[in-house]
C-alpha positions in Angstrom: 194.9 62.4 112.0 192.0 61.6 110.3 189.3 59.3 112.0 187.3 56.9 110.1 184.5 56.3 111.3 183.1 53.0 110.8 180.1 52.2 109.0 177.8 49.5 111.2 177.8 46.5 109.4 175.2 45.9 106.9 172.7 42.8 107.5 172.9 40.3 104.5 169.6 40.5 102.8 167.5 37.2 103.4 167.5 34.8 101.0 164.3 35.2 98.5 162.8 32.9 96.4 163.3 32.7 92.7 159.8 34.3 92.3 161.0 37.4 94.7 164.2 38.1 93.5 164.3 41.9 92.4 163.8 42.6 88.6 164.9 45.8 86.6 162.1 48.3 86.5 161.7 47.1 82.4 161.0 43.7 83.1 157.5 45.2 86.1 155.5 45.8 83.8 155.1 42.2 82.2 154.8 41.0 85.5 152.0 43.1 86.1 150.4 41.9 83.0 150.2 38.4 84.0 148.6 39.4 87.0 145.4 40.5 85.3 143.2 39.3 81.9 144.3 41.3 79.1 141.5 42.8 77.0 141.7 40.4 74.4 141.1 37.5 77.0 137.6 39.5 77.8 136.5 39.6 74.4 137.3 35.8 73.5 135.3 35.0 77.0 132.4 37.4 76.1 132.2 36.1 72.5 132.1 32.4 74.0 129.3 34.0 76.5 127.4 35.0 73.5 127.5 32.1 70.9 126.1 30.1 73.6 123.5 32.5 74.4 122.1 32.4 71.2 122.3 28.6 71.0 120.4 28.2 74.4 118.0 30.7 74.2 116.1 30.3 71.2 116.2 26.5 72.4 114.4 27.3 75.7 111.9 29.5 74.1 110.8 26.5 72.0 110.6 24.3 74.9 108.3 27.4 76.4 105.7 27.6 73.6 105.7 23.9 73.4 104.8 23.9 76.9 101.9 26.3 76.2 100.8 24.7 73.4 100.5 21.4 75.5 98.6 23.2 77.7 96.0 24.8 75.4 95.6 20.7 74.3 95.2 19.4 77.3 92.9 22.4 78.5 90.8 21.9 75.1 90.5 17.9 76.2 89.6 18.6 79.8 87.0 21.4 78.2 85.6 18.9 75.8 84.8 15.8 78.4 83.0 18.7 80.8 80.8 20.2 77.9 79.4 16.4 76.8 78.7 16.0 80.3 77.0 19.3 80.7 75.1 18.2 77.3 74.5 14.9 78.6 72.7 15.9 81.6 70.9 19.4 80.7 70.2 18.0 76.8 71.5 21.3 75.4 74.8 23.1 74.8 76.0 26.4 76.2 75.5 29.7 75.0 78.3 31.3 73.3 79.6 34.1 75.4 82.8 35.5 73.3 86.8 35.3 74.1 87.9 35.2 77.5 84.3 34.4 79.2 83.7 31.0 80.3 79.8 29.4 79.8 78.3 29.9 83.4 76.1 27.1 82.9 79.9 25.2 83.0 81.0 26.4 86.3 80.3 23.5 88.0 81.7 21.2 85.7 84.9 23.3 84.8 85.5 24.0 88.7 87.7 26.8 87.7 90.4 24.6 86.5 91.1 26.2 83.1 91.7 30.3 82.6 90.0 31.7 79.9 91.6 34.7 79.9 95.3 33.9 79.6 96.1 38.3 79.0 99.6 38.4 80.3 100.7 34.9 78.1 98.6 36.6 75.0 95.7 33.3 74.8 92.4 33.4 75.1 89.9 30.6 75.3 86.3 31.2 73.9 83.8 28.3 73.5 82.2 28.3 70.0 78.4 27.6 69.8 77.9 28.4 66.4 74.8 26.8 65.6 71.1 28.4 65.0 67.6 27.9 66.9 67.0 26.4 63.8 69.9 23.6 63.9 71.6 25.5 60.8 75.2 26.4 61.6 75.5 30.4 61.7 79.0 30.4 60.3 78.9 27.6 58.0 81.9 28.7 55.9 83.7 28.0 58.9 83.2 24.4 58.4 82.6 24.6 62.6 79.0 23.9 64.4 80.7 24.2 67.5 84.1 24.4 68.8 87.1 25.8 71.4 88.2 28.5 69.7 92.1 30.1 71.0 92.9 33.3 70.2 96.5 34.0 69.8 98.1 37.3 70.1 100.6 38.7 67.3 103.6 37.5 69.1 102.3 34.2 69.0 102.2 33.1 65.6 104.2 30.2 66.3 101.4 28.5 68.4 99.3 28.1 65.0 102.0 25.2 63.6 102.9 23.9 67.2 99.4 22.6 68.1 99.0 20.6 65.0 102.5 19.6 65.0 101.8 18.3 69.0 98.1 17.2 68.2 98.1 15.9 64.7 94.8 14.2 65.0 93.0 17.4 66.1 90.0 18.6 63.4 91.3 22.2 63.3 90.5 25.4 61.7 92.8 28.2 62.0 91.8 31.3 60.9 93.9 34.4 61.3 95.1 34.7 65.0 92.4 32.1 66.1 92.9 28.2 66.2 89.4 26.3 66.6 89.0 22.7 67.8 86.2 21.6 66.1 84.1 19.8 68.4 81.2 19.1 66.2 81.6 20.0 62.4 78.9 22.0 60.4 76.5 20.4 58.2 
């Protein structure tokens, strides 16, 4: 006679949720899929990235130079009350020195609040004392006796329409990659 043997009795699988239940190997994959962003949802998000890159940035580096060019304004005013002070109590102006060298006669009225040589932000500052022994301007086709002059560097071409636009009542001479304040006009 033949025995069966009996089989233990299975357990009933537990109950699963609707998102647990077992799907047919064909249907994995898309589940997968929704898991992760497809390669098309990187590109839309890097394209988005990018349009507003090139919205902002330009847009910033406006606001920069601005800022500069405020600054070269406001060091040119701070400059120009120091050196009729100077004049005021010596009788004479400074000697021209060239870019990037303030007047040591100044030192004590400038109190090394201004930087004349600005290298790593491409400015330099240079005071202008174009004007003979004689009292006859030495540059006369300049139109300047005496003057700030700001060199610019190449990069900074931008600088020459900023400062008018932010100091339109400035008597200015712009000549190449320089931008003079004319403090006293020749002739």
């Amino acid at each position: 006679m033949r025995t069966t043997q009996s089989r233990p009795p299975t357990e009933p699988e537990p109950l699963r949720s609707p998102d647990q239940t077992r799907t047919p190997r064909r249907h994995r994959r898309r589940v997968r899929r929704t898991e992760a962003f497809t390669l098309i949802e990187l590109l839309v998000v890097i394209a988005i990235l990018g349009i507003i890159a090139n919205i902002l940035i330009p847009t910033l580096m406006l606001q920069l130079q601005k800022a500069q060019a405020q600054r070269i304004i406001t060091d040119f005013h701070f400059f120009r009350q120091n050196l009729f002070e100077y004049h005021t109590d010596t009788g004479v102006f400074p000697r021209d020195r060239g870019f990037g060298v303030a007047p040591p006669e100044m030192n004590s009225y400038l109190e090394g609040r201004m930087r004349w040589n600005q290298s790593q932000a491409g400015i330099w500052y240079d005071w202008e004392n174009w004007v003979r022994n004689n009292g006859k301007p030495r540059r006369p086709n300049t139109g300047v006796a005496r003057g700030f002059s700001v060199r610019l560097d190449t990069n900074k071409h931008r600088m020459k329409t900023l400062i008018p636009m932010l100091y339109p009542e400035a008597n200015l001479v712009i000549r190449g990659r320089k931008v003079i304040f004319v403090i006293e006009p020749a002739g």
